[in-house]
Structures are given as structure tokens and as C-alpha cells.
C-alpha positions as CSV (number, residue, x, y, z in Angstrom):
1,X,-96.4,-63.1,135.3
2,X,-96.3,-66.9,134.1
3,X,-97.0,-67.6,130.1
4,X,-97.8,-70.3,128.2
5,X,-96.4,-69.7,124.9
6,X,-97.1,-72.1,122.0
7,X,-94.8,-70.6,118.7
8,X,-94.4,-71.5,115.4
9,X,-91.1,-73.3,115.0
10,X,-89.7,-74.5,110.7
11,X,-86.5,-74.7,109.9
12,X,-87.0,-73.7,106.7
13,X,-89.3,-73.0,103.6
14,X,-89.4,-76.6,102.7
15,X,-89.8,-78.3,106.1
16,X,-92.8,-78.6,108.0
17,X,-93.5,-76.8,110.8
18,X,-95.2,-76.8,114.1
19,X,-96.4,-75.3,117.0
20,X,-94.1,-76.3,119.7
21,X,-95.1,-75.0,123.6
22,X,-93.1,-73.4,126.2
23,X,-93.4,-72.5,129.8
24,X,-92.0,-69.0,130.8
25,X,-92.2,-67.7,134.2
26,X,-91.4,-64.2,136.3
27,X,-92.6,-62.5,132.8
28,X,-92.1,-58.5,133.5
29,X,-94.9,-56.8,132.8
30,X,-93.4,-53.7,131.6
31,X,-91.2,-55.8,129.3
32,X,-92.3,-55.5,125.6
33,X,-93.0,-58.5,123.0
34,X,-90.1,-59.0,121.6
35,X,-88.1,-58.7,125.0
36,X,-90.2,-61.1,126.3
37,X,-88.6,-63.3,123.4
38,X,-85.1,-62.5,124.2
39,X,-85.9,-64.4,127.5
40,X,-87.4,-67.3,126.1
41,X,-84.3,-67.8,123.4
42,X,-81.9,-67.2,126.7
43,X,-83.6,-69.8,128.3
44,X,-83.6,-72.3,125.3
45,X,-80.0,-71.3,124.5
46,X,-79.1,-71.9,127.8
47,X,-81.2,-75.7,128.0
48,X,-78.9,-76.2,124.8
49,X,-81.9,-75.9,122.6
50,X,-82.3,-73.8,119.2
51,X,-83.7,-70.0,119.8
52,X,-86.5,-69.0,118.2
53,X,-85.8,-66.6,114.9
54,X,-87.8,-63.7,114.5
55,X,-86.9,-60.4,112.9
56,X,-86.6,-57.5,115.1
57,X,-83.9,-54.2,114.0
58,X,-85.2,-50.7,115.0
59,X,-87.9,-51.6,118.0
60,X,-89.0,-48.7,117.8
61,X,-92.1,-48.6,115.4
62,X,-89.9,-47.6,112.6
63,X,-88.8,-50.2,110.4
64,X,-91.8,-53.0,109.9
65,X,-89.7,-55.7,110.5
66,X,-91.5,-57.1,114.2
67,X,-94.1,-59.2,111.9
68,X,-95.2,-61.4,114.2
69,X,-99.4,-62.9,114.4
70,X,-100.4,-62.9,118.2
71,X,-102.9,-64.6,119.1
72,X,-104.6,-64.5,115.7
73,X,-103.5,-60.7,115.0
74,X,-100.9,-59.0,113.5
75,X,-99.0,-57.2,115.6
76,X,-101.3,-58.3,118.3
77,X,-104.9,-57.1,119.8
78,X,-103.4,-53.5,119.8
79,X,-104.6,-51.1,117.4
80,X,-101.8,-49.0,115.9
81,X,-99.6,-50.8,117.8
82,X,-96.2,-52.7,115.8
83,X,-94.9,-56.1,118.2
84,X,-92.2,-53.8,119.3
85,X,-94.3,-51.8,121.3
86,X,-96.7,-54.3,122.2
87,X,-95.8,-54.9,126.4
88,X,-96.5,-57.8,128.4
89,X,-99.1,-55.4,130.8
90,X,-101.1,-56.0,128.1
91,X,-101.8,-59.9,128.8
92,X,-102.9,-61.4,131.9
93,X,-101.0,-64.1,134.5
94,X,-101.1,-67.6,133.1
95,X,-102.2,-66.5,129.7
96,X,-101.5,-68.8,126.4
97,X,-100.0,-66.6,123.8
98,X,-100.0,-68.1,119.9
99,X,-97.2,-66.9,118.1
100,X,-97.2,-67.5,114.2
101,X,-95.4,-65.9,110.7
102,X,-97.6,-64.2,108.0
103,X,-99.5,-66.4,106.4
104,X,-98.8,-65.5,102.4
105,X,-97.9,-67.3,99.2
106,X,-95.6,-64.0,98.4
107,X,-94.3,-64.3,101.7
108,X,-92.8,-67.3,102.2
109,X,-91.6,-69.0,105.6
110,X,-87.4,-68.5,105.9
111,X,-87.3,-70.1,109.7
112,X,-89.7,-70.4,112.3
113,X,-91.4,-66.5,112.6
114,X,-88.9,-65.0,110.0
115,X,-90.7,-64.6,106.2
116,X,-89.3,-63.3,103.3
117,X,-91.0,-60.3,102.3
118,X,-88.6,-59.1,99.3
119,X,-91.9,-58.6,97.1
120,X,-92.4,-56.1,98.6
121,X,-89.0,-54.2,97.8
122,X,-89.9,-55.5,94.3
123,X,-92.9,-53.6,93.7
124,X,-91.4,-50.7,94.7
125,X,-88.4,-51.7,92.4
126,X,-91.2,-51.2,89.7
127,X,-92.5,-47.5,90.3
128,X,-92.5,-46.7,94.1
129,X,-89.4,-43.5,93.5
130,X,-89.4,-40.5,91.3
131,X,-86.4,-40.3,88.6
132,X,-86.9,-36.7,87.5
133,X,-83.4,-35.2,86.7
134,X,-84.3,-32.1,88.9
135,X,-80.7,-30.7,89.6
136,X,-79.8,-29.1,92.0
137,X,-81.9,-29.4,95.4
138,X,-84.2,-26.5,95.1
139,X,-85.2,-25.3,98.1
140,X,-88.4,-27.1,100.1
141,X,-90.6,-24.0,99.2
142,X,-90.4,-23.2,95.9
143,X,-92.8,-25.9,94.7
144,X,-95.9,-25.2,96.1
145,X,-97.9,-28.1,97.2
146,X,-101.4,-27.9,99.1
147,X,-101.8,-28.5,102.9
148,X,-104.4,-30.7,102.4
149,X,-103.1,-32.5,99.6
150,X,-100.0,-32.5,101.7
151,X,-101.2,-33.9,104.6
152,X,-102.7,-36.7,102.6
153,X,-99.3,-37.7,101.0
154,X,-97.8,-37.6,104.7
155,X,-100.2,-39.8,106.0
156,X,-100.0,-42.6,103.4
157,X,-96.1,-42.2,103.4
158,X,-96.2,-43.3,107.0
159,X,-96.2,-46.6,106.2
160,X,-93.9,-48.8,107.1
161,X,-94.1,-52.1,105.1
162,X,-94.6,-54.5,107.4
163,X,-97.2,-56.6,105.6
164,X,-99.7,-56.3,108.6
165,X,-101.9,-55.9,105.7
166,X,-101.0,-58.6,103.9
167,X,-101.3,-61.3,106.9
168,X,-104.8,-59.5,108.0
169,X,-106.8,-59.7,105.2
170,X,-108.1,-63.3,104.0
171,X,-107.5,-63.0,100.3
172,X,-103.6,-61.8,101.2
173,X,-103.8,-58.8,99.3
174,X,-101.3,-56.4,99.2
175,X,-103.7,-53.5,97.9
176,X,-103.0,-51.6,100.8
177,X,-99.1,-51.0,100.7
178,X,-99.3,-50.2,96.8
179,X,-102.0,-47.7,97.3
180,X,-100.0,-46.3,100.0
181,X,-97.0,-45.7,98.1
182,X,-99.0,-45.3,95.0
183,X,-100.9,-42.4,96.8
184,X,-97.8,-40.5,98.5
185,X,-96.3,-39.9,95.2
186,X,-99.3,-39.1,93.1
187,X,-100.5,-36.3,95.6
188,X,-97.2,-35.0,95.1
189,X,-96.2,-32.6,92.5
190,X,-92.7,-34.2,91.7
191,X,-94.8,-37.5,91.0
192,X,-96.3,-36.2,88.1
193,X,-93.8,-37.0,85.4
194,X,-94.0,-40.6,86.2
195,X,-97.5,-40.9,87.2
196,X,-99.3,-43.6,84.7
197,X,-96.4,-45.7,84.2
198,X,-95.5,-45.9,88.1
199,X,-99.3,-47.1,89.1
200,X,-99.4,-49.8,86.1
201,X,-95.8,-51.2,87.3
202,X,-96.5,-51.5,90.4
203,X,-99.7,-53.4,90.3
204,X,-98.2,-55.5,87.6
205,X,-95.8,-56.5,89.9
206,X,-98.0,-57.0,92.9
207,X,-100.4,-59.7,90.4
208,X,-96.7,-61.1,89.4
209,X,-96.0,-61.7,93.6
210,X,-99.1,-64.0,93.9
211,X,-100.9,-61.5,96.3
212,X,-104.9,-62.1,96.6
213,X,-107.4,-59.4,95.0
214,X,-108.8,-56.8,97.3
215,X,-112.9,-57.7,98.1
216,X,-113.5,-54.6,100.4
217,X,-113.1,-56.3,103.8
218,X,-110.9,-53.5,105.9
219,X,-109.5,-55.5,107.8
220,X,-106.2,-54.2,106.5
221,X,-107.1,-51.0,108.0
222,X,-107.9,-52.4,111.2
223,X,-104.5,-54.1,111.6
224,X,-102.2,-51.9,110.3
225,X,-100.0,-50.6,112.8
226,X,-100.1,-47.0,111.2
227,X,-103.3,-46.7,110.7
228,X,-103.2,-46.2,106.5
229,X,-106.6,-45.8,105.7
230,X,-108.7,-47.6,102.5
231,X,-109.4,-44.6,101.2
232,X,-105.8,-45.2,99.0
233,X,-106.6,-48.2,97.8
234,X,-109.6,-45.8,96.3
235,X,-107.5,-43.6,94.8
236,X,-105.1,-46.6,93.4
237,X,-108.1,-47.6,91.5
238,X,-108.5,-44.1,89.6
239,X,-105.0,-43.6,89.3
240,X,-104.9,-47.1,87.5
241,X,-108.4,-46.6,85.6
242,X,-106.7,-43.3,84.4
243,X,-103.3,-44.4,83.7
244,X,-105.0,-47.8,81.3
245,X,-107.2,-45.6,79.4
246,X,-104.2,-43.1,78.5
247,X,-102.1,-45.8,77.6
248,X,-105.1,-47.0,75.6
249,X,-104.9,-43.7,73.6
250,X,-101.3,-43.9,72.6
């Protein structure tokens, strides 16, 4: 297939940038997104021109780091989908594909689709681990923890922390990653000990960040390419309610 590609291109977080557009033909259809751009930075390589940057390590759904807006989405238009997986069967012959960063204050533009989204390993610097001294590994069994309860913590624990969130939603809120690695730990028996102080941390970092307050609109959800659900950001709410009013008591 034959693209039209028009892609963000700054050279770095204090330049301005633009949209520069770029022809690429004999597209493979079964290639994925980020292959695709392996082609186009061979081809600019080899016209002595400057490759596009974009981050890219596992490409396989893994490790968040494809953050790429497509077309106006992150990830691209599909759902539960990272850019890694995203393949070109998806678009049509003579298509024009928009290729941007994240749009974020926290997450500022390094070079052309790369951002720097270390406030993100911040927050989790502030609370996202447990630090009981438990010794020894016990064995996976002896602390009983519920299936359902279980299940929960797996499911927010699957994500990734790509800021799909982040770039989705209109207010740039990050409500969505804390709540999921707010939630995985407080479900979790070997959160406990930690508990209040890791939830008021965390959000105090997030506010610190610059990220945008959370008004309700789901389209984190809809974008995130692990399908974390806003049913955490509920719980990040009582966990914080609860954890101000015991340190109100103290």
C-alpha cells in the first residue's frame, strides 16, 4: 500500500516543531506500526536526511514505551491495542496517517515522537512498592488472599505505563495509572502496612508533576491499551478519603 505520512518532527524540548510529510510506498500490509517506521527512517537515512525518533524496546505489548498518537488516538483506532501491535492491514491504500507525541505538561517533548515520561517513575518512587521486612520468601500460599480480590489486583497490575491515559484524556490526568498501581497494592494483603501513606505520596506527587484533575470523562479507559478500568480511580478516591482522615486523627 502507498501512505501519506505527515509526523511530528522537534529537535528538542525547546525548539519548535512541525508536521513535516512523507511519501511511502509498497507499505506491507502485515507489517506492524513501528516497522512501518523502520522503513521510513531507512529511506530518510538513506536520502541523507535525519530518521525520525520514536521509542520502541519490547514490541511486544509489554513495556509501554510505543507512545505514539495516530491519527488523533493513542496507540491508534485500536482498542486494547499498544503501536507495537498496531499492523498496517489496518489502514487503507493512499491513506494520510498523523503521527504526534503525548501531548502533556509532565511529559515533555525530548525529539520529535520521543517524550520524557520520568514522572511517572517518580510517583511510583513515592509509594508504588511495599518495604515490609518479610524475610525469608514464604511460600506463595501461605497468605491467603481472595480470588476475587485477587483477580482485581491482577487486572489493575496489568498496566503498563505508557501514558495512553495521560495523552487521552483532555485535562491530562494521570488518575488512571495511580489508581492502578494504587489499587494492585491495596487489594493486596502485603500492602497493608503501607497503605495510607503510599496513596497520599503518590497523589502528592502526581499534583507535584503538573498532571490535570480527573472530571469523569473515560476516555482513559477507552484508550488504554490494557483495558484498566475507572472503577480504580474509584477506589483511589476511598483509599485517599480514608488515608486523610486517619492522618487527621493522629
Amino acid at each position: 500500500m502507498n501512505l501519506t505520512l505527515k509526523v511530528w518532527r522537534q529537535k528538542n524540548s525547546s525548539a519548535k516543531g512541525t508536521f513535516e510529510t512523507y511519501q511511502l510506498d509498497n507499505v506491507d500490509v502485515h507489517a506492524s506500526f513501528l516497522e512501518m517506521f523502520d522503513v521510513l527512517n531507512e529511506k530518510l537515512i538513506n536520502e541523507g536526511k535525519e530518521p525520525v525518533a520514536f521509542d520502541h524496546d519490547c514490541r511486544e505489548g509489554i513495556c509501554g514505551t510505543c507512545s505514539m498518537v495516530i491519527n488523533g488516538r493513542a496507540h491508534g483506532p485500536l482498542q486494547n491495542t499498544t503501536t507495537c501491535q498496531l499492523h498496517m492491514r489496518h489502514f487503507k491504500d493512499g491513506d494520510t496517517i498523523v503521527v504526534e507525541p503525548w501531548r502533556s505538561k509532565a511529559f515533555p517533548v525530548l525529539k520529535d515522537l520521543v517524550v520524557d515520561r520520568g514522572a511517572f517513575d517518580r510517583i511510583i518512587a513515592a509509594g508504588g512498592f511495599v518495604s515490609v521486612n518479610t524475610g525469608q520468601a514464604p511460600d506463595a500460599n501461605t497468605i491467603p488472599v481472595k480470588k476475587e480480590k485477587a483477580e482485581l489486583a491482577f487486572d489493575a497490575a496489568a498496566c503498563i505505563g505508557c501514558g495512553a491515559c495521560v495523552a487521552a484524556c483532555k485535562n491530562s490526568s494521570a488518575m488512571l495509572f495511580v489508581s492502578a498501581k494504587v489499587s494492585h497494592l491495596a487489594l493486596l494483603p502485603q500492602g497493608n502496612a503501607e497503605r495510607y501513606s503510599r496513596v497520599l505520596n503518590m497523589v502528592a506527587q502526581m499534583d507535584k508533576e503538573g498532571f490535570g484533575s480527573c472530571t469523569n470523562t473515560n476516555a482513559c479507559e477507552a484508550e488504554c491499551p490494557k483495558g484498566i478500568s475507572v472503577t480504580n480511580i474509584a477506589r483511589l478516591n476511598r483509599e485517599y478519603l480514608a488515608a486523610s482522615l486517619a492522618a487527621q486523627k493522629k
